[in-house]
N, C-alpha and C positions, 0 to 999 in steps of 0.2 A: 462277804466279798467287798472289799474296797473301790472305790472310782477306776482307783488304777488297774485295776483289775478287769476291767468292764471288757467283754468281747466285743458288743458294738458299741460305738457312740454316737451318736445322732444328734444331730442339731436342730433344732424346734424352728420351724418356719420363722417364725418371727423375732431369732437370731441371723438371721440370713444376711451375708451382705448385701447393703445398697449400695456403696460406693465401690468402684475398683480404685486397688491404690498404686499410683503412679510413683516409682522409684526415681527417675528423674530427678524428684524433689528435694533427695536423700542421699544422693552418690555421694561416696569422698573425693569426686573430682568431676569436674563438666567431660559428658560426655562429646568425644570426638563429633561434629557434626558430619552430616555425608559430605563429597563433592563433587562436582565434576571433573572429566577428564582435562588433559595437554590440551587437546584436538578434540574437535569434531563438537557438535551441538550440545547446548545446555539441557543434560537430563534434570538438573535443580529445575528450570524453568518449566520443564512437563509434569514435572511434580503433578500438578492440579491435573490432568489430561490421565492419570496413571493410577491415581486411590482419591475414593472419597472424599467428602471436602472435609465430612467430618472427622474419618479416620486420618486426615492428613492435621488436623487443628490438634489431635492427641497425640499424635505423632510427636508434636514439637512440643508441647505443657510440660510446663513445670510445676501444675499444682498437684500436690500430694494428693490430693481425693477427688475422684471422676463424679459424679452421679451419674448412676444408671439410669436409665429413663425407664420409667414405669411400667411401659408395652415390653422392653427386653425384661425387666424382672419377671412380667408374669409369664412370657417364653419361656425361661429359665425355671420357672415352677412346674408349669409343663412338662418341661424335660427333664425334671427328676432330682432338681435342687434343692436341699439341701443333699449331699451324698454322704453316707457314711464313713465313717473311718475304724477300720478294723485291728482288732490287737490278734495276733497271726500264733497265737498260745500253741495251735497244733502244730504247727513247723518248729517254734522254738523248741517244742516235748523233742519231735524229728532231729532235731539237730543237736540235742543234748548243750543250747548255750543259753549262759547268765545272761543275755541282748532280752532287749526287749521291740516287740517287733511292730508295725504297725504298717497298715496299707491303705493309702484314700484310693476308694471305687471309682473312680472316674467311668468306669467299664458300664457305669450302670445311666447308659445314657439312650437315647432313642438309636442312636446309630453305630454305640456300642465305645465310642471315645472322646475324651475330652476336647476335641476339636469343636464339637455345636459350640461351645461357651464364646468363641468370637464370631465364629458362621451367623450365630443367630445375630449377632448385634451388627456384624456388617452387612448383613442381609436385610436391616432394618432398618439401616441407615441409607441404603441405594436404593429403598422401595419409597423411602420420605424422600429422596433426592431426586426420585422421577426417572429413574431407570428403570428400563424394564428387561435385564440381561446383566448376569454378569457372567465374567469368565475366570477360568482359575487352572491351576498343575495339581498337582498330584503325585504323590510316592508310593506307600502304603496302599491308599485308596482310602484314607479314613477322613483326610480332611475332604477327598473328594464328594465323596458321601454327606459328610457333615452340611457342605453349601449346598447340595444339589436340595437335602432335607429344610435348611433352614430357610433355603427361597420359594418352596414347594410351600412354604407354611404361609408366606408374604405375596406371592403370586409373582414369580420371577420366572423368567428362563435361567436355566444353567448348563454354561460349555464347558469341559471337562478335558484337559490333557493331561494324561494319566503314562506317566512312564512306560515305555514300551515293557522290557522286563518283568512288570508286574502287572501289567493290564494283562499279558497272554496266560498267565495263570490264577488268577483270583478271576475267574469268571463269574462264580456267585456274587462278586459283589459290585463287580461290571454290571450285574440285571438288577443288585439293589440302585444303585445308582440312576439305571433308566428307569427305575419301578417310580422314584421319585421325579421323572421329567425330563431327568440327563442328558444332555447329549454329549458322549463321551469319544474320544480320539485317542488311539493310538498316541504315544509324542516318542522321536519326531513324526510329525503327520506330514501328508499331500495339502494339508490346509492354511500353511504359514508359508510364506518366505524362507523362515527363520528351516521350517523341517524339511520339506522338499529340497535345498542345498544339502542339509545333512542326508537324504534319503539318497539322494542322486550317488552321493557320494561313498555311504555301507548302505544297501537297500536294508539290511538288517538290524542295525544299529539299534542299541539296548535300550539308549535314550538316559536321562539323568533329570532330575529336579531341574537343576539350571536351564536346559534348554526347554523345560515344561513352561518354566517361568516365564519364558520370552516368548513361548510360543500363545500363552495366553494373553502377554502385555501385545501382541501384534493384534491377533486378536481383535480388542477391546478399541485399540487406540485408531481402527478401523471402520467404529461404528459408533456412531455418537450414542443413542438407547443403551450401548455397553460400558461397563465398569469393569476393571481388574480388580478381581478379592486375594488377599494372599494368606497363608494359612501359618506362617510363621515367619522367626526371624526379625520383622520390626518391632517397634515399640507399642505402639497400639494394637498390637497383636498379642503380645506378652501382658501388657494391662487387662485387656478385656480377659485374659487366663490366673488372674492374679483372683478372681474368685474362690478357686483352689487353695490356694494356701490360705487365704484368708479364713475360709470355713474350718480349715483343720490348724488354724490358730484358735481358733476358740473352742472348737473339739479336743486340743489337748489343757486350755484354761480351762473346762468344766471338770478333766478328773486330773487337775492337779500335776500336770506331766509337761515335761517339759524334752523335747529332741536333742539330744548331742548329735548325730549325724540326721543329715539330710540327703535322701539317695532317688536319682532318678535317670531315665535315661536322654541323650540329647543328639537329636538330630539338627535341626532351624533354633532348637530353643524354646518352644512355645508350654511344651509340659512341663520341660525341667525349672523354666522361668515362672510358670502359674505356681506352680506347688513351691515353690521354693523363696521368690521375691518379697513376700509380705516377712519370712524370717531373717533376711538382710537386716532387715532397719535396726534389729538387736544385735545383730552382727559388727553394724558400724558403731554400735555403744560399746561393745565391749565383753559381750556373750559369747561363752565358749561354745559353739555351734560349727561343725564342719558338712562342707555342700563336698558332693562326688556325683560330677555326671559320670556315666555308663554310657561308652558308645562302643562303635564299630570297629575294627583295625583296618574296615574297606573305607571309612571314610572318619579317620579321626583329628577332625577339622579343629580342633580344641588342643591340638598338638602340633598345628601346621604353625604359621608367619602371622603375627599381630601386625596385618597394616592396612591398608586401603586395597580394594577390590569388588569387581562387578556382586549383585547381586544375582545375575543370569550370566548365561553362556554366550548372545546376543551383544551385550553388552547395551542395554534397554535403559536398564536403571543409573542412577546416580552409583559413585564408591564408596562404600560404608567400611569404615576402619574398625574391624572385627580379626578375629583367629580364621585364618581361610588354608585350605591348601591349593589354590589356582582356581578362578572360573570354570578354566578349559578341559581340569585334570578330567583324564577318565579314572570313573572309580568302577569297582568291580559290584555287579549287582548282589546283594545276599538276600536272604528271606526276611531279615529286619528291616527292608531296604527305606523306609521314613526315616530311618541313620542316616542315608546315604545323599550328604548335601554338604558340597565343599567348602560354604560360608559357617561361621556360627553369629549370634541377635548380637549387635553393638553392645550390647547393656549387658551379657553376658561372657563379650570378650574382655570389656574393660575391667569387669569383678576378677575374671581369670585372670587378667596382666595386673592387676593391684593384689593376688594371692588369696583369695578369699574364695576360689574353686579350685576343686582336685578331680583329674581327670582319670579314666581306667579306659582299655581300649583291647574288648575281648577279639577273639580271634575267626577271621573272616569263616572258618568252616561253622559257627555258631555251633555245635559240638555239646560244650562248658555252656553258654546260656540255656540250651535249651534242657540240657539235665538238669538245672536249677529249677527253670521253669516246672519240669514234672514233676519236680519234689513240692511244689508249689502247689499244682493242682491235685495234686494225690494227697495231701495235709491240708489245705483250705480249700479246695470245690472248685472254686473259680479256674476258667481256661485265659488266658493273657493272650494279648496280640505278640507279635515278635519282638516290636519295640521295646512292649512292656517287660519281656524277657528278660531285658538286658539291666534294666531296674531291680527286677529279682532277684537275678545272678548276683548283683553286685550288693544288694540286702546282706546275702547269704554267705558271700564272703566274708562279710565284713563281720555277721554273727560268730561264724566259724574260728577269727580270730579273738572273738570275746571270749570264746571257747578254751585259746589258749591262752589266752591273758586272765581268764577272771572277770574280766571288767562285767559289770551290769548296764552294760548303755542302752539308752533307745536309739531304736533306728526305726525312723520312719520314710517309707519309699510311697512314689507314686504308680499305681498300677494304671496307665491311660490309657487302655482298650483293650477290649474281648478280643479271643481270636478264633472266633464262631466259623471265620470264612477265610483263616490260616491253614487248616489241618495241614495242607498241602504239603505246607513248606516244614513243621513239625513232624509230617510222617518220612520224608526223602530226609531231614536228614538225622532225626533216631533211628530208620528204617522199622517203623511201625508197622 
């Protein structure tokens, strides 16, 4: 059997990255900076009042190479880093195609998704900064999970505003969440400004990312011991996930392989930007290498208007010139619902307006994704969160057309989280 051939690949500890790599350094054009609005108060100037000082210094860098700090590497050992990357041999037998298939485990994490990978470092960086709280949103529940675990480990509190929509049904992972110290909310909540307005107004209202967002920045900006953590979307939040590709940059330089497509799915950005960013930089030289995020047709923000727009509903933040469809839209809830977020990460809008992403946008009944998905766990083992679904889906596709083409490509997706505490939303709508 050849390298290429290898079912698992594993990376020896001590190939592990130590630096994350900052694309900033690298773009073919200066990215857009945020701004503030016409009117009203300088959210640039709260900047410091809003995110860590340190995640705010990465925020802005333009050096290609971060160091990790030592304490976050050996957190990241802890949680199960290096992760492997797998060749998906029994799906491709399943699907009869010349692709060649491969999947990084993100799944195989303390909380089940690649979220800990910046939870931990910004949870480490507001326990060195002397806070003892932070606050955060929530979609899925997985980045919610993720902070509440990585502050649990540093001796923090953690407030949680967790989409209505999907807090009322992931209960098991509403009690993972308190098991780690959580104190979780409904959003919108009776606990903001920002939700009680919207409560008064639908006492039942689904809730969205967006208003999570604002609901945690009021929050925070209310209590000096507090810090807002965000779980996607920025730049320093995409860097500290660029651990991910990096590993499976050099998981495919040990057997010799090289990716024509890179496939993931995208909500804020933070997966498809971890797995995907460190293979840009070949991208801007001149490597035939093609990116496909996988998203929602409830929220396919990668499809909306390239221009400036709130990062919340509140309108809290500064305007980040990204792919948005409205702050204010309502989107419809689905069971992928970490899709469901109206902004897409600055750094991932501008790749998309310069051509260098291709977007697919499955269909809000998730139907088509999650049969993909069962072909997935019924030929590799592994159970996928819903997000992850949609990364699969679009694997599988794109095998399929290898199928009819001939071609022998590799395709490598990201699978970023188990869906141990989904069944739910996989059994209503296979009807399992």
């Amino acid at each position: 059997m050849s390298q290429a051939d290898a079912t698992v690949v594993q990376l020896p500890e001590d190939e592990r990255p130590t630096k994350w790599y900052n694309i900033l350094a690298d773009l073919p054009e200066p990215l857009p900076p945020p701004k503030d609005p016409e009117t009203g108060p300088s959210r640039l100037k709260a900047l410091p009042e809003l995110l860590l000082a340190e995640c705010l210094r990465q925020e802005n860098s333009t050096q290609r190479w971060i160091d990790i700090p030592q304490e976050i590497q050996d957190l990241y050992v802890q949680a199960g880093r290096p992760r492997p990357l797998i060749r998906a041999a029994r799906l491709e037998k399943r699907l009869g195609t010349p692709a060649h298939l491969y999947y990084k485990t993100e799944f195989y994490s303390p909380t089940g998704s690649h979220k800990v990978n910046t939870a931990l470092a910004q949870a480490w960086y507001a326990k060195r900064e002397g806070y003892e709280r932070v606050t955060t949103e929530t979609g899925a529940g997985q980045w919610g999970t993720a902070l509440a675990y990585a502050a649990s480990l540093v001796d923090l509190k953690t407030t949680i505003y967790w989409v209505r929509a999907v807090h009322d049904w992931k209960t098991q992972r509403r009690h993972f969440m308190k098991l780690y110290g959580a104190t979780v909310h409904a959003s919108p909540s009776s606990e903001t400004n920002v939700g009680r307005a919207l409560l008064k107004g639908q006492p039942d209202h689904p809730g969205s990312l967006g208003i999570a967002v604002s609901e945690g920045l009021e929050d925070a900006r209310r209590d000096d011991r507090a810090i807002y953590c965000l779980g996607s979307v920025l730049n320093h939040v995409l860097l500290h996930q660029t651990v991910i590709g990096l590993e499976t940059q050099r998981q495919f330089e040990r057997i010799g392989v090289e990716p024509d497509l890179m496939v993931s799915s995208l909500g804020g950005g933070s997966n498809f930007g971890g797995f995907t960013l460190p293979f840009f930089a070949d991208a801007f030289r001149g490597k035939e290498i093609r990116f496909i995020a996988a998203q929602s047709a409830a929220a396919p923000n990668l499809q909306g208007e390239y221009r400036y727009d709130f990062a919340d509903h509140a309108e809290l933040t500064p305007m980040l010139k990204m792919y948005t469809l409205g702050h204010k839209t309502d989107l419809r809830p689905v069971r992928g619902d970490g899709l469901r977020y109206h902004g897409c990460s600055p750094i991932l809008s501008l790749l998309r307006h310069l051509g260098y992403i291709d977007t697919i946008a499955y269909p809000e009944d998730e139907r088509h994704v999650f049969e993909r998905a069962r072909q997935f766990v019924q030929t590799e083992g592994f159970l996928p969160a819903p997000e992850s679904a949609y990364s699969i889906a679009c694997a599988i596709d794109e095998a399929l057309k290898c199928k009819e083409t001939g071609e022998a490509k590799v395709i490598a997706f990201n699978v970023s989280g188990h869906g141990f505490m989904d069944m739910e939303g996989y059994a209503q709508v296979l009807g399992l």
